[in-house]
C-alpha positions as CSV (number, residue, x, y, z in Angstrom):
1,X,-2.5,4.8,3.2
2,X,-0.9,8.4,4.2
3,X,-1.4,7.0,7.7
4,X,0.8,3.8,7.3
5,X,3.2,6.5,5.4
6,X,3.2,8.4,8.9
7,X,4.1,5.6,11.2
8,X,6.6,4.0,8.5
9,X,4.7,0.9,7.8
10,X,5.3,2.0,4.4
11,X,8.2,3.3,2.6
12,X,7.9,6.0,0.1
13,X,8.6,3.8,-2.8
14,X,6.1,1.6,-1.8
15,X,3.4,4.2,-0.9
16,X,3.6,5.5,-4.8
17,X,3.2,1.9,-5.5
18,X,0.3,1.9,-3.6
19,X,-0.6,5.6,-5.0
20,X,-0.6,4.9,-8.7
21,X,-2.6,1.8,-8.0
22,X,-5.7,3.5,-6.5
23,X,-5.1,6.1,-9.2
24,X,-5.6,3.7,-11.8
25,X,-8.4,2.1,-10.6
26,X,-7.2,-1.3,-9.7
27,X,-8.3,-1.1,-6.1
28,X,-11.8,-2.2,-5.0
29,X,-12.3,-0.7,-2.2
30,X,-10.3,0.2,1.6
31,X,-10.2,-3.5,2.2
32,X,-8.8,-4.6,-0.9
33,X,-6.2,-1.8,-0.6
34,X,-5.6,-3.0,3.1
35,X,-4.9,-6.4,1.3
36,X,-2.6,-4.9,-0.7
37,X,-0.3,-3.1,2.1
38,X,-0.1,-6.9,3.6
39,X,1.3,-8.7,0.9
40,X,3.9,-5.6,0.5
41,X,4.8,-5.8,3.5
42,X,5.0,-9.7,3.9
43,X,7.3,-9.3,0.6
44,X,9.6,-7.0,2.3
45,X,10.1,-9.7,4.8
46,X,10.9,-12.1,2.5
């Protein structure tokens, strides 16, 4: 997740999104949270 931070797939608003999410323990597991980046991303599209 820092990575995608790094290259500015995220933006910081989402990556605390994305923070307080694996924090509370509503992601699975990496590909799960890789699911998760998508859809932000695909919603920033929109």
């Amino acid at each position: 997740m820092k990575i995608a931070k790094d290259r500015k797939d995220l933006t910081n608003p989402e990556f605390w999104v994305l923070y307080k999410r694996v924090g509370g323990n509503t992601v699975r597991n990496k590909a799960h949270l890789r699911t998760l980046m998508d859809e932000i991303r695909e919603k920033r599209k929109d």
